[in-house]
PDB file of N, CA, C and O in Angstrom:
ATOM      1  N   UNK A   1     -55.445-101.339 252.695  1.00  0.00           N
ATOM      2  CA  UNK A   1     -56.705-100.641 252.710  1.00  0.00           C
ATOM      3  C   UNK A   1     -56.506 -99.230 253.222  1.00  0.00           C
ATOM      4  O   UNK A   1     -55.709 -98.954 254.118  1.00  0.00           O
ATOM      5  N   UNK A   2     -57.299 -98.330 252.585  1.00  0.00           N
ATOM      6  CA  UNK A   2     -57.492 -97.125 253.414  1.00  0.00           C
ATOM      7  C   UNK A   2     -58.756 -97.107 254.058  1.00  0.00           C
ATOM      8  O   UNK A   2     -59.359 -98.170 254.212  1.00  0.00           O
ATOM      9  N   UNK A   3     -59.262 -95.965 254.477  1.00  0.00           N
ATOM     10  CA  UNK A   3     -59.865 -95.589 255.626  1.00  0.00           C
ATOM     11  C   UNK A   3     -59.759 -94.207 255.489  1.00  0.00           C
ATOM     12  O   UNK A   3     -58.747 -93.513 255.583  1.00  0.00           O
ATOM     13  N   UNK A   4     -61.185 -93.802 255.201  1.00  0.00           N
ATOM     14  CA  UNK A   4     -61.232 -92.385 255.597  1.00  0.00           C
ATOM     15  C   UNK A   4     -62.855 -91.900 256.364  1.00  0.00           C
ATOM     16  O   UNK A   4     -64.021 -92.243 256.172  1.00  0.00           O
ATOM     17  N   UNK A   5     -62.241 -91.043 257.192  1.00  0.00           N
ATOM     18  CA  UNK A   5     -63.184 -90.526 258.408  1.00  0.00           C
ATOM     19  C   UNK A   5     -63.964 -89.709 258.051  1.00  0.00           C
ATOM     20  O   UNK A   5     -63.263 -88.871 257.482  1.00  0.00           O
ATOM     21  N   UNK A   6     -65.658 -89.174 257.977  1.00  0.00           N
ATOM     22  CA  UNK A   6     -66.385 -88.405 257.506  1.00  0.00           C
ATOM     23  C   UNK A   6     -67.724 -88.836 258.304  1.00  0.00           C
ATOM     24  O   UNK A   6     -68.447 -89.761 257.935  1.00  0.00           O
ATOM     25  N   UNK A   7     -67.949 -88.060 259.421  1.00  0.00           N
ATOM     26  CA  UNK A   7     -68.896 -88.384 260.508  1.00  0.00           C
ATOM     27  C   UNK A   7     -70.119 -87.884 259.870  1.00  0.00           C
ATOM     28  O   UNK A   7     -70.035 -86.829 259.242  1.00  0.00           O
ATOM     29  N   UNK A   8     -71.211 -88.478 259.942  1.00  0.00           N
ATOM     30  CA  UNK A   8     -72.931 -88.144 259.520  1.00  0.00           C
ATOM     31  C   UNK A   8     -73.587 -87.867 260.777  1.00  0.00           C
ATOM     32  O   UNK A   8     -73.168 -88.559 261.705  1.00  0.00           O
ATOM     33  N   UNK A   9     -74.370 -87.161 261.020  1.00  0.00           N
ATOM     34  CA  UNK A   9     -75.662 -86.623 261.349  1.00  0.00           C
ATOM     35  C   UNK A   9     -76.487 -88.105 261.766  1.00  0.00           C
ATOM     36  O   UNK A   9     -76.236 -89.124 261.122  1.00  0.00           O
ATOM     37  N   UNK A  10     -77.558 -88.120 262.979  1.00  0.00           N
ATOM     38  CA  UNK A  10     -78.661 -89.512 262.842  1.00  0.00           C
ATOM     39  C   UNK A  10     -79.316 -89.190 261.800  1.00  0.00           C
ATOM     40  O   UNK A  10     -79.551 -88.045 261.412  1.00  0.00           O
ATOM     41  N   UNK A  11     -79.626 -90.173 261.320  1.00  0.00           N
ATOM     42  CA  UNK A  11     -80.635 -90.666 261.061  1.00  0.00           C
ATOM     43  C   UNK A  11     -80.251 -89.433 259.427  1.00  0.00           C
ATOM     44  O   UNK A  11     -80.965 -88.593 258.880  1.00  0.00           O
ATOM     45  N   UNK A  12     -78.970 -89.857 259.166  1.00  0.00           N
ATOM     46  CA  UNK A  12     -78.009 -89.487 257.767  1.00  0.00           C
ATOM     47  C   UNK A  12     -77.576 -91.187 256.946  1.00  0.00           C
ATOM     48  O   UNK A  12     -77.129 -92.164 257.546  1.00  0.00           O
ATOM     49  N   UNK A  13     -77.811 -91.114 255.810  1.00  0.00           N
ATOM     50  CA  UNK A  13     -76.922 -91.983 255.556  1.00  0.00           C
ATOM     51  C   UNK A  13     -75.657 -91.993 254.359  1.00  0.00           C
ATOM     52  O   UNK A  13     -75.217 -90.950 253.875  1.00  0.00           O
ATOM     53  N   UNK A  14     -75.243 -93.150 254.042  1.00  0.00           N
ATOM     54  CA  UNK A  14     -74.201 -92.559 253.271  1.00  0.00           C
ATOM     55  C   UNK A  14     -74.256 -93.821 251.605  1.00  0.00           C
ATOM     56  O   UNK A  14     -74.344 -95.045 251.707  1.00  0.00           O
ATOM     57  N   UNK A  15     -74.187 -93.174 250.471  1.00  0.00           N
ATOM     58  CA  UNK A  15     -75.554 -93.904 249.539  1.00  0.00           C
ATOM     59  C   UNK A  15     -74.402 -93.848 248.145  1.00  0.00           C
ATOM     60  O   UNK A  15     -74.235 -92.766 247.581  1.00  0.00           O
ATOM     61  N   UNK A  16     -73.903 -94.678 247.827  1.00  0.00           N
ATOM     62  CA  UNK A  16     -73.048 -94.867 246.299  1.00  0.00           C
ATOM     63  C   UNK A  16     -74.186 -94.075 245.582  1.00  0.00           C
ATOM     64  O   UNK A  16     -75.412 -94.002 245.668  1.00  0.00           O
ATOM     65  N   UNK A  17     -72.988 -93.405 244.682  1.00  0.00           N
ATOM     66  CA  UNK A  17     -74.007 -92.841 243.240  1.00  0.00           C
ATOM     67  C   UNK A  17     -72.952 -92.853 242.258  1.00  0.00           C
ATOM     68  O   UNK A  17     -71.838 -92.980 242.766  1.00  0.00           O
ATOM     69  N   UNK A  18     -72.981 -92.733 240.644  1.00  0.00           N
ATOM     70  CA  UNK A  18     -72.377 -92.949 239.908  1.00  0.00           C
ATOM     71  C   UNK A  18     -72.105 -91.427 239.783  1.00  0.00           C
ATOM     72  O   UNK A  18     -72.680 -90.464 240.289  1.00  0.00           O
ATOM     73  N   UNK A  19     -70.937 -91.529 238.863  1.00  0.00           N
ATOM     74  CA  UNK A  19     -70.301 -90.366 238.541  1.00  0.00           C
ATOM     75  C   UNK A  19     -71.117 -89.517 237.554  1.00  0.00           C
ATOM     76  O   UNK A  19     -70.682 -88.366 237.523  1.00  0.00           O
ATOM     77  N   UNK A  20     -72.116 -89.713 236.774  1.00  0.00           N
ATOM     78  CA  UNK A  20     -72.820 -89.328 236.062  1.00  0.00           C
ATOM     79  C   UNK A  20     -73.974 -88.203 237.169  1.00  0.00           C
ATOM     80  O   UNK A  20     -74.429 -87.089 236.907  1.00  0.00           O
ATOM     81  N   UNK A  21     -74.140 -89.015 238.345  1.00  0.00           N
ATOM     82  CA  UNK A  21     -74.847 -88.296 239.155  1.00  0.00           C
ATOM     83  C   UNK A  21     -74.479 -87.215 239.934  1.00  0.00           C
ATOM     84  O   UNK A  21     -75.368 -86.598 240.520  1.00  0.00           O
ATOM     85  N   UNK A  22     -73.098 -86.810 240.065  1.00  0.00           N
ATOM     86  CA  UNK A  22     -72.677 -86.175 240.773  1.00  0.00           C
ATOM     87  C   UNK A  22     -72.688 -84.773 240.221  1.00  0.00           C
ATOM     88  O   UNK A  22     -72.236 -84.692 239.079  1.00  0.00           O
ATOM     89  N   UNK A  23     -73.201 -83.383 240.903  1.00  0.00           N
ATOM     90  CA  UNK A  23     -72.816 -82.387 240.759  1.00  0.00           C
ATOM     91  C   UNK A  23     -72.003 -81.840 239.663  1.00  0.00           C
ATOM     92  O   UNK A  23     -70.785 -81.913 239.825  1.00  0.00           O
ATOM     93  N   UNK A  24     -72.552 -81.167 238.295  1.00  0.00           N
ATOM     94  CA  UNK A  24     -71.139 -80.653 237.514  1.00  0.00           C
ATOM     95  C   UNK A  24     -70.019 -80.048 238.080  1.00  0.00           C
ATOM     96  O   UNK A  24     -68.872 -80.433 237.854  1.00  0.00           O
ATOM     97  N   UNK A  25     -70.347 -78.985 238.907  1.00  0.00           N
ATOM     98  CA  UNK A  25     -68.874 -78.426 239.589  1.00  0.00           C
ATOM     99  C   UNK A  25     -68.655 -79.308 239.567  1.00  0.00           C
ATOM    100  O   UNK A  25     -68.057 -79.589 238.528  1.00  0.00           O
ATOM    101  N   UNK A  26     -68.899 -80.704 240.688  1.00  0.00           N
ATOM    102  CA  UNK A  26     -67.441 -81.448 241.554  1.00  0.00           C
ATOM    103  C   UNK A  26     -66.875 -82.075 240.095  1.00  0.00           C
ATOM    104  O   UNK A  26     -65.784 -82.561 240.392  1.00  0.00           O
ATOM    105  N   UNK A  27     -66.995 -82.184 239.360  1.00  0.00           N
ATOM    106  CA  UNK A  27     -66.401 -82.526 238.044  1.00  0.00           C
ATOM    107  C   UNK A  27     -65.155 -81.442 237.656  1.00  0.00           C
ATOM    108  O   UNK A  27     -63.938 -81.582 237.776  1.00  0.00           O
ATOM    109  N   UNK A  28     -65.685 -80.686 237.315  1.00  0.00           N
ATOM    110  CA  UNK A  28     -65.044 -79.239 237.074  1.00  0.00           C
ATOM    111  C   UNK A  28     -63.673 -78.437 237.961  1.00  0.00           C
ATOM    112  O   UNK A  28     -62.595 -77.986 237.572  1.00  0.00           O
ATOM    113  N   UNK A  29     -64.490 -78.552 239.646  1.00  0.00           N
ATOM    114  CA  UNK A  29     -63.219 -78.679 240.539  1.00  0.00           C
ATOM    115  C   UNK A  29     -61.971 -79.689 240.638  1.00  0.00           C
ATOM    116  O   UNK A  29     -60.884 -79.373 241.122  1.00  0.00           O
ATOM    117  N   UNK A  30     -62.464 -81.649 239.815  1.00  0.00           N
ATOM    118  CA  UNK A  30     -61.590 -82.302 240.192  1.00  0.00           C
ATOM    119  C   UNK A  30     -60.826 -81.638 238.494  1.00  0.00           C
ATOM    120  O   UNK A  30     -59.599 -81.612 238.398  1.00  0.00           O
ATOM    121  N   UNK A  31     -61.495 -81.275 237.595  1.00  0.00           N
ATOM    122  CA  UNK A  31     -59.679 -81.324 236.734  1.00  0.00           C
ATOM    123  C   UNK A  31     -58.995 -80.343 236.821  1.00  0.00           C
ATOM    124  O   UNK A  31     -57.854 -80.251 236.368  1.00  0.00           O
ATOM    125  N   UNK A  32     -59.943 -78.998 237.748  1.00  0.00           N
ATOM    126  CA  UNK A  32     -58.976 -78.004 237.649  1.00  0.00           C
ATOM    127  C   UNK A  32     -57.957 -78.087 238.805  1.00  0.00           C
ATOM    128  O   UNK A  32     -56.935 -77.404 238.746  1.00  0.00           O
ATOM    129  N   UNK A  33     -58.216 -78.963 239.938  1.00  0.00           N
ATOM    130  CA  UNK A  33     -57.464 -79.451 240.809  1.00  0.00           C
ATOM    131  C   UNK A  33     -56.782 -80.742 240.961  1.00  0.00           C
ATOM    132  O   UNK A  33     -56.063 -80.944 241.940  1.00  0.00           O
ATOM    133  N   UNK A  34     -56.899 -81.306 240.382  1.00  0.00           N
ATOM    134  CA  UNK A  34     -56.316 -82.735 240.166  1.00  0.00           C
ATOM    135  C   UNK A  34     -56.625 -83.515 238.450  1.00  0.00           C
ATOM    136  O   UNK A  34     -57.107 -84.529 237.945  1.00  0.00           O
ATOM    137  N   UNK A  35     -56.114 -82.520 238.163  1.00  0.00           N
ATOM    138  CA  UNK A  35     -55.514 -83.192 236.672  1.00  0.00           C
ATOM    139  C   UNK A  35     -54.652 -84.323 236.629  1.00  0.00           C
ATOM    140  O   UNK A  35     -53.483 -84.476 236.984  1.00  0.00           O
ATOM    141  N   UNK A  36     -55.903 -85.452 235.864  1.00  0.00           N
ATOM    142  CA  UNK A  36     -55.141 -86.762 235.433  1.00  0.00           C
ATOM    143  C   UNK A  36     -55.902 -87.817 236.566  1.00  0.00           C
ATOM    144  O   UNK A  36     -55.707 -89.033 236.578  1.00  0.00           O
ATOM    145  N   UNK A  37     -56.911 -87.000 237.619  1.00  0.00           N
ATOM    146  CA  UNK A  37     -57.525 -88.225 238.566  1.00  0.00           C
ATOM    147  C   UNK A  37     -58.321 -89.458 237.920  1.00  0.00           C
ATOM    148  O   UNK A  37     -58.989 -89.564 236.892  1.00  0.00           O
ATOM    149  N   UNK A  38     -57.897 -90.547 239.178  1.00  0.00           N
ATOM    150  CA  UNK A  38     -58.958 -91.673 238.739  1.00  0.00           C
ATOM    151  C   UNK A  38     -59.964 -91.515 239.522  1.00  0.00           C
ATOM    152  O   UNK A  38     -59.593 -91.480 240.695  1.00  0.00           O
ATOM    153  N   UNK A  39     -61.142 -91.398 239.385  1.00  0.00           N
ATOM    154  CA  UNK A  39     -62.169 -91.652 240.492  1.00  0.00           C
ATOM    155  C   UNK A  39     -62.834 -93.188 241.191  1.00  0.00           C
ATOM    156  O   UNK A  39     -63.588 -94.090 240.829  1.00  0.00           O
ATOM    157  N   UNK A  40     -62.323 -92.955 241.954  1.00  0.00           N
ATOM    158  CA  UNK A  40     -62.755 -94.398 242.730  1.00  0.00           C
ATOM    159  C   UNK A  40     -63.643 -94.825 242.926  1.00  0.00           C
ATOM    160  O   UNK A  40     -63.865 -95.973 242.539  1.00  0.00           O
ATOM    161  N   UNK A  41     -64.906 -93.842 243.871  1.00  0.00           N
ATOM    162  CA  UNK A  41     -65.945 -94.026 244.273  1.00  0.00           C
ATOM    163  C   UNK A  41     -66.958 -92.667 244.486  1.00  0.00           C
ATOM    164  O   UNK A  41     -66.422 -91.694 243.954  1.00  0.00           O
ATOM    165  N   UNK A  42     -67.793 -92.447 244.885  1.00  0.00           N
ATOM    166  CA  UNK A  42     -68.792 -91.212 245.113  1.00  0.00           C
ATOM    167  C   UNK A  42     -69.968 -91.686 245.593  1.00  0.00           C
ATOM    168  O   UNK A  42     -70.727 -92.534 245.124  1.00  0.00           O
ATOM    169  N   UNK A  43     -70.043 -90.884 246.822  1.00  0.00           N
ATOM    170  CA  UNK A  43     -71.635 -91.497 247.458  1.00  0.00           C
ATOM    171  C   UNK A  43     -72.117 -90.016 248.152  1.00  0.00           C
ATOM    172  O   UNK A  43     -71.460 -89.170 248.759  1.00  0.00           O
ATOM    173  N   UNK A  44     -73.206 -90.067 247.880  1.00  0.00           N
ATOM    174  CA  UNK A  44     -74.204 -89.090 248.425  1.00  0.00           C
ATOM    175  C   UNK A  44     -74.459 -89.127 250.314  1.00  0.00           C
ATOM    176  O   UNK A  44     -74.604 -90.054 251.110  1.00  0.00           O
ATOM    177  N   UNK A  45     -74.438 -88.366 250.388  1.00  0.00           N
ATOM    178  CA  UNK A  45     -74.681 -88.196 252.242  1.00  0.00           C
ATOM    179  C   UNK A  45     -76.113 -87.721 252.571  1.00  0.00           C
ATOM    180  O   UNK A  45     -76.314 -86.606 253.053  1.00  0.00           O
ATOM    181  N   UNK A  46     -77.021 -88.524 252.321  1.00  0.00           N
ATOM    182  CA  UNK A  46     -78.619 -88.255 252.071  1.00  0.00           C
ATOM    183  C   UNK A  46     -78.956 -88.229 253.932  1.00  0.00           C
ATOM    184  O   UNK A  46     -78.698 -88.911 254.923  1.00  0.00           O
ATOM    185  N   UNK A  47     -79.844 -86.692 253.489  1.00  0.00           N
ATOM    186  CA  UNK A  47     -80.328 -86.810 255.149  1.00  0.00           C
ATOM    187  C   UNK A  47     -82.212 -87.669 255.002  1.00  0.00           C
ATOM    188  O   UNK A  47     -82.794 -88.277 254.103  1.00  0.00           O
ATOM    189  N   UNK A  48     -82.495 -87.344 256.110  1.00  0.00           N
ATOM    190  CA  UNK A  48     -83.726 -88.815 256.806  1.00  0.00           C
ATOM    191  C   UNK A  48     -84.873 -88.434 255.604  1.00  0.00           C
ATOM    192  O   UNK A  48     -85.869 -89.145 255.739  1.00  0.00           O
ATOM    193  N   UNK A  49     -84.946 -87.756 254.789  1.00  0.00           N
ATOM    194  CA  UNK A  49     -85.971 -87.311 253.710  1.00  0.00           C
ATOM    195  C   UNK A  49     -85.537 -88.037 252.649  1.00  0.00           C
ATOM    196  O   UNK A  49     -86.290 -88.082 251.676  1.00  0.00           O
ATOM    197  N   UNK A  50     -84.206 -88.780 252.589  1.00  0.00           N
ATOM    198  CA  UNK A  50     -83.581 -89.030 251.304  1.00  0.00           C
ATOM    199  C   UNK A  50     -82.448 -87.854 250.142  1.00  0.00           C
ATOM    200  O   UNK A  50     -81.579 -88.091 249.302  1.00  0.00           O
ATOM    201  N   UNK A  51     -83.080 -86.569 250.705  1.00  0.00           N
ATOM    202  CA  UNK A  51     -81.938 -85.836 249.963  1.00  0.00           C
ATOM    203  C   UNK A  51     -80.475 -85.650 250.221  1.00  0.00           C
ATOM    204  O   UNK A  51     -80.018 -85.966 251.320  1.00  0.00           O
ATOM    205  N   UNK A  52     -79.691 -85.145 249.255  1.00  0.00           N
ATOM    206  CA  UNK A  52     -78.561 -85.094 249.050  1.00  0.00           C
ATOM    207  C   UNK A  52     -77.901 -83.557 249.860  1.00  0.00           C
ATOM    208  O   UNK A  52     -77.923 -82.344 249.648  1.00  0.00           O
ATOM    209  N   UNK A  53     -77.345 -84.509 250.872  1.00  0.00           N
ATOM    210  CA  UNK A  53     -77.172 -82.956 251.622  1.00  0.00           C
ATOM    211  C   UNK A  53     -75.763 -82.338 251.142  1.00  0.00           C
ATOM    212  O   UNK A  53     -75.530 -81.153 250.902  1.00  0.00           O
ATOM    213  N   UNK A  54     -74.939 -83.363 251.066  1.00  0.00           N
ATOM    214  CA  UNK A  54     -73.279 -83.088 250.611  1.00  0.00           C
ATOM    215  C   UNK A  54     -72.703 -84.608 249.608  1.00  0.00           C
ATOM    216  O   UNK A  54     -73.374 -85.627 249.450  1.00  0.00           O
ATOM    217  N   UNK A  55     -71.586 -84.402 249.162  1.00  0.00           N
ATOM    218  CA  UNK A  55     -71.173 -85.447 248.321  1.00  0.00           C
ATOM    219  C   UNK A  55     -69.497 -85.624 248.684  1.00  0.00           C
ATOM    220  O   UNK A  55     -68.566 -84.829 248.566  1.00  0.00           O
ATOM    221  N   UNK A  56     -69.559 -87.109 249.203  1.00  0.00           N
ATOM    222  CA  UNK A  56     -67.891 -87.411 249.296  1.00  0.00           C
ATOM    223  C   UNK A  56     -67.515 -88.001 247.882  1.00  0.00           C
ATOM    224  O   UNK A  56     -68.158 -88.930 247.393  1.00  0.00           O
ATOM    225  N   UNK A  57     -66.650 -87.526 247.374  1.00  0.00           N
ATOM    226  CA  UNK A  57     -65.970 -88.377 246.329  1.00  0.00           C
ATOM    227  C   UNK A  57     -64.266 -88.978 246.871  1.00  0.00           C
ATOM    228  O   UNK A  57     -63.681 -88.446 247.814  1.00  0.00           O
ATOM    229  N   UNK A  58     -63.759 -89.986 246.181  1.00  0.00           N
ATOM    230  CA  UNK A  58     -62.711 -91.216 246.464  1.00  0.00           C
ATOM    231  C   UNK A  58     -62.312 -90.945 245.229  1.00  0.00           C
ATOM    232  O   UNK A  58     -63.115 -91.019 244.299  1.00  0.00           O
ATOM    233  N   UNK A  59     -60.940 -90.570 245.023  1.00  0.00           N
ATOM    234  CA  UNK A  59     -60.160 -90.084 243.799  1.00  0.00           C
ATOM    235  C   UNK A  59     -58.678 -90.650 244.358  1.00  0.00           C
ATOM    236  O   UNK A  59     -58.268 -90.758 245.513  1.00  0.00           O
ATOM    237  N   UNK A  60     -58.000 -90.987 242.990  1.00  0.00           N
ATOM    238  CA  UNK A  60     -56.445 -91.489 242.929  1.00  0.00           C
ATOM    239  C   UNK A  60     -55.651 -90.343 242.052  1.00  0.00           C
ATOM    240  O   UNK A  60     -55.686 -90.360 240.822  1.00  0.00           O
ATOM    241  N   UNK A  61     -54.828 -89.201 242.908  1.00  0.00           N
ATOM    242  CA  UNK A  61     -54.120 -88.261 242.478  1.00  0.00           C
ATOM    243  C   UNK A  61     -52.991 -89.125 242.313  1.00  0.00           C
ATOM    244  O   UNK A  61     -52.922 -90.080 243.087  1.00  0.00           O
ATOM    245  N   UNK A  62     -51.866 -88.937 241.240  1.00  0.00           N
ATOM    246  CA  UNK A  62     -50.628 -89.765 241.338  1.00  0.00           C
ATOM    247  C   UNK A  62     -50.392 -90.984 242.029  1.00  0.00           C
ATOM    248  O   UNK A  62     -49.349 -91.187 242.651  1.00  0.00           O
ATOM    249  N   UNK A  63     -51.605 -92.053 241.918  1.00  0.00           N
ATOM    250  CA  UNK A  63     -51.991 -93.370 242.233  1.00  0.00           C
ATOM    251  C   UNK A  63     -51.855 -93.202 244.097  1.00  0.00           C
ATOM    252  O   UNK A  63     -51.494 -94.116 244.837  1.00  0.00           O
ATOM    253  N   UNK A  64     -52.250 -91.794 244.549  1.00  0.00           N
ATOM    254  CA  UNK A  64     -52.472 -91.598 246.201  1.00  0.00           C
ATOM    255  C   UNK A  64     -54.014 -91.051 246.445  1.00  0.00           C
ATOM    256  O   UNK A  64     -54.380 -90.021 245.879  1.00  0.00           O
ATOM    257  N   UNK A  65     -55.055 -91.924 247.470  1.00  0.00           N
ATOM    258  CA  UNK A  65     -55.957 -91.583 247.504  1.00  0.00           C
ATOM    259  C   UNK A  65     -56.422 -90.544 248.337  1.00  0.00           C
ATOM    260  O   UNK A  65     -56.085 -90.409 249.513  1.00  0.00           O
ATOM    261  N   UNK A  66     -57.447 -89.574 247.524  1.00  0.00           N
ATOM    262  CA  UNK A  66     -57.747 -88.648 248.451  1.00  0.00           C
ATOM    263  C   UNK A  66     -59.216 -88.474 248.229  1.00  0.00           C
ATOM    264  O   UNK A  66     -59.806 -88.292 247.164  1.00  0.00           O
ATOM    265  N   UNK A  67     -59.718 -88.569 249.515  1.00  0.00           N
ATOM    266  CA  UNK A  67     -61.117 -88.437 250.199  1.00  0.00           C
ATOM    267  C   UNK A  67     -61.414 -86.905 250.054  1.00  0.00           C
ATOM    268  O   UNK A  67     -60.469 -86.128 250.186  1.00  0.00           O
ATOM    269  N   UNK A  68     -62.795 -86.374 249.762  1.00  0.00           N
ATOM    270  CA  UNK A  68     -62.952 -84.973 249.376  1.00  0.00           C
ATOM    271  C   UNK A  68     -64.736 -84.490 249.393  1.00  0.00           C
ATOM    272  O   UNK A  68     -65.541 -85.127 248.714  1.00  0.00           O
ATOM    273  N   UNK A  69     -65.096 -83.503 250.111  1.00  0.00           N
ATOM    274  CA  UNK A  69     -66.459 -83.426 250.516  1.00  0.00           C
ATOM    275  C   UNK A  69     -66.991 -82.089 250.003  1.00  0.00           C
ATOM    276  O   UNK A  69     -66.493 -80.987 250.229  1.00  0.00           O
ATOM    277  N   UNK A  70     -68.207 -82.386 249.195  1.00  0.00           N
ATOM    278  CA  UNK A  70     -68.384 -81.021 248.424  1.00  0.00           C
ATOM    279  C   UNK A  70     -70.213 -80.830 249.437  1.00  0.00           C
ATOM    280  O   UNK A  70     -70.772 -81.460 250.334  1.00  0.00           O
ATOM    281  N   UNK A  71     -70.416 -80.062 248.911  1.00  0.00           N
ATOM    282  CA  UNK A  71     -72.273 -79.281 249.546  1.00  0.00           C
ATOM    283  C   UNK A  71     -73.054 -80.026 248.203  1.00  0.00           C
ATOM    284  O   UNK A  71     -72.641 -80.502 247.145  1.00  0.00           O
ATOM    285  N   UNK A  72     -74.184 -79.891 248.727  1.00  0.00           N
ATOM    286  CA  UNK A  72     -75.198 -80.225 247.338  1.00  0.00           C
ATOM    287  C   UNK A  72     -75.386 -79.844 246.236  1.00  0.00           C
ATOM    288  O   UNK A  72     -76.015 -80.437 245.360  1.00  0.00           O
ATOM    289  N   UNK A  73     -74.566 -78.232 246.126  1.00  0.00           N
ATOM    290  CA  UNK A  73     -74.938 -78.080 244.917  1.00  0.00           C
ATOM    291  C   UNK A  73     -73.137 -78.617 244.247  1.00  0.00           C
ATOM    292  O   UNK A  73     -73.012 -78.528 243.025  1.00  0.00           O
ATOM    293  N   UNK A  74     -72.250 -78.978 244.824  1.00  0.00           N
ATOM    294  CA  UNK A  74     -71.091 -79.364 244.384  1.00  0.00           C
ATOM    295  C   UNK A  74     -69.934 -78.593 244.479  1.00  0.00           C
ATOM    296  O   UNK A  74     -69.117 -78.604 243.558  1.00  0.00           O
ATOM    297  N   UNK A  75     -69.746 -77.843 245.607  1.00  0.00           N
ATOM    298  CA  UNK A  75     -68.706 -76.957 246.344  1.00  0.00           C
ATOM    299  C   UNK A  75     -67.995 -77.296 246.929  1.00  0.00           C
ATOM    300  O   UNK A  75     -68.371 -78.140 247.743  1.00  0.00           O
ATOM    301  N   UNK A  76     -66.771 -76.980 246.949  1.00  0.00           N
ATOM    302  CA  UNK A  76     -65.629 -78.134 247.529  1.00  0.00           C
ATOM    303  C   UNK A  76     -65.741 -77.468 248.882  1.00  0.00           C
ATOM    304  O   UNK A  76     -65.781 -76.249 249.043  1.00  0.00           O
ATOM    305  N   UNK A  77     -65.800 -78.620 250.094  1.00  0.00           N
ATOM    306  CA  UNK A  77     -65.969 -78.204 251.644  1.00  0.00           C
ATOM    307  C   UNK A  77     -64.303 -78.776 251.880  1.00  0.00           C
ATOM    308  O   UNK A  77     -63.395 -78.016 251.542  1.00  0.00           O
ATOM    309  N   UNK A  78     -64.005 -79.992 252.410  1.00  0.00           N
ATOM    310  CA  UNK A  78     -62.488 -79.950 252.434  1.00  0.00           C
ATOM    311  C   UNK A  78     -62.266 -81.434 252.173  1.00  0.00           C
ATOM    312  O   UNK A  78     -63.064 -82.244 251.703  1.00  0.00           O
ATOM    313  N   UNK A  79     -60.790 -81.650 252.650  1.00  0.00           N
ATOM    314  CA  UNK A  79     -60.154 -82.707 252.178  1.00  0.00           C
ATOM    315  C   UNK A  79     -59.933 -83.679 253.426  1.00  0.00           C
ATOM    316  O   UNK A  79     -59.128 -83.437 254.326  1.00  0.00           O
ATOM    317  N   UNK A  80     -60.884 -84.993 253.357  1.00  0.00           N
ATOM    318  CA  UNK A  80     -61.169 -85.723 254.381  1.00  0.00           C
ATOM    319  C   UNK A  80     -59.732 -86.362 255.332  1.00  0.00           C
ATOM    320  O   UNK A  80     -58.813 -86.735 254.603  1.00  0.00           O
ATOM    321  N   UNK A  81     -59.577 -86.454 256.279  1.00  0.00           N
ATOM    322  CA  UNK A  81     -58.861 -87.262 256.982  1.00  0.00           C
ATOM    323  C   UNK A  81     -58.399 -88.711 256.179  1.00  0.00           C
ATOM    324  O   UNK A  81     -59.281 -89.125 255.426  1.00  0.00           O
ATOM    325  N   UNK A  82     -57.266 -89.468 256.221  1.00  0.00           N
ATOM    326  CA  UNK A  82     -57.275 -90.719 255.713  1.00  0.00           C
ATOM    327  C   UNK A  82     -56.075 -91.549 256.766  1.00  0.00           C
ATOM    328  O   UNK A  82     -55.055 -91.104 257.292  1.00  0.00           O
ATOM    329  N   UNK A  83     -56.708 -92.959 256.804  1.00  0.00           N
ATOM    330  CA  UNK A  83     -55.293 -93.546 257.462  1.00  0.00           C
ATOM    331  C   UNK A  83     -55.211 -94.811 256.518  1.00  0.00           C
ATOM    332  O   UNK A  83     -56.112 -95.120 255.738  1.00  0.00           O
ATOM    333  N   UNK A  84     -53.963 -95.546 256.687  1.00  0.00           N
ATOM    334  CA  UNK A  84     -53.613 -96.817 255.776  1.00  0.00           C
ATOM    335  C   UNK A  84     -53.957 -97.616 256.669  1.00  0.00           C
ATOM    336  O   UNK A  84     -53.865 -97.108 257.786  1.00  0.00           O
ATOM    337  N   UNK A  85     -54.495 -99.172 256.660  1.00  0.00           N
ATOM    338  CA  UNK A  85     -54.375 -99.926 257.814  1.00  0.00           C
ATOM    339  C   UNK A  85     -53.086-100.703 257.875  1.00  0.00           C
ATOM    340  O   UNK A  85     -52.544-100.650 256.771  1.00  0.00           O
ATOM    341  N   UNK A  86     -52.316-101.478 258.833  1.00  0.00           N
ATOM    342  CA  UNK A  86     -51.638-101.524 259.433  1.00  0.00           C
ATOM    343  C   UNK A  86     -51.037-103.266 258.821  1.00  0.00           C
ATOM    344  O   UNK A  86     -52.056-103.528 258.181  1.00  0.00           O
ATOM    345  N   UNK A  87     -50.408-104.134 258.678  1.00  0.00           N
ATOM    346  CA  UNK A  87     -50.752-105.373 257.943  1.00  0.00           C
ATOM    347  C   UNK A  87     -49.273-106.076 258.135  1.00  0.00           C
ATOM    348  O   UNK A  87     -49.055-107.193 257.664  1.00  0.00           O
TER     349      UNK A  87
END
């Protein structure tokens, strides 16, 4: 398993959305930066109103995962912390 670290705000939560939903940039940034990704997962970081304040996406560069946090309108902020667990 991995594990990656991305602290919220109270009364923030953290909300799956499909790839269809996500921001065109963050589309745009992953092929001009990671050509050939799989996308894993993507969830919205909705603050206490329900909106979309920022977006983590879960991508497999050369079958290695990397955690990645864009703004609302889909601006790449940075590249999340990750650890493997231990087994």
């Amino acid at each position: 398993s991995t594990y990656f670290f991305h602290p919220c705000g109270q009364d923030y939560s953290l909300d799956s959305v499909a790839a269809d939903a996500l921001p065109a940039a963050i589309g745009v940034y992953l092929q001009d930066n990671y050509e050939g990704y799989t996308l894993e997962k993507a969830y919205a970081v909705n603050d206490a109103s329900g909106t979309a304040s920022e977006y983590v996406v879960v991508i497999y560069d050369a079958d290695v995962p990397v955690g990645l946090v864009f703004d609302a309108e889909g601006n790449f902020l940075r590249v999340l912390e990750h650890r493997r667990s231990r087994k």
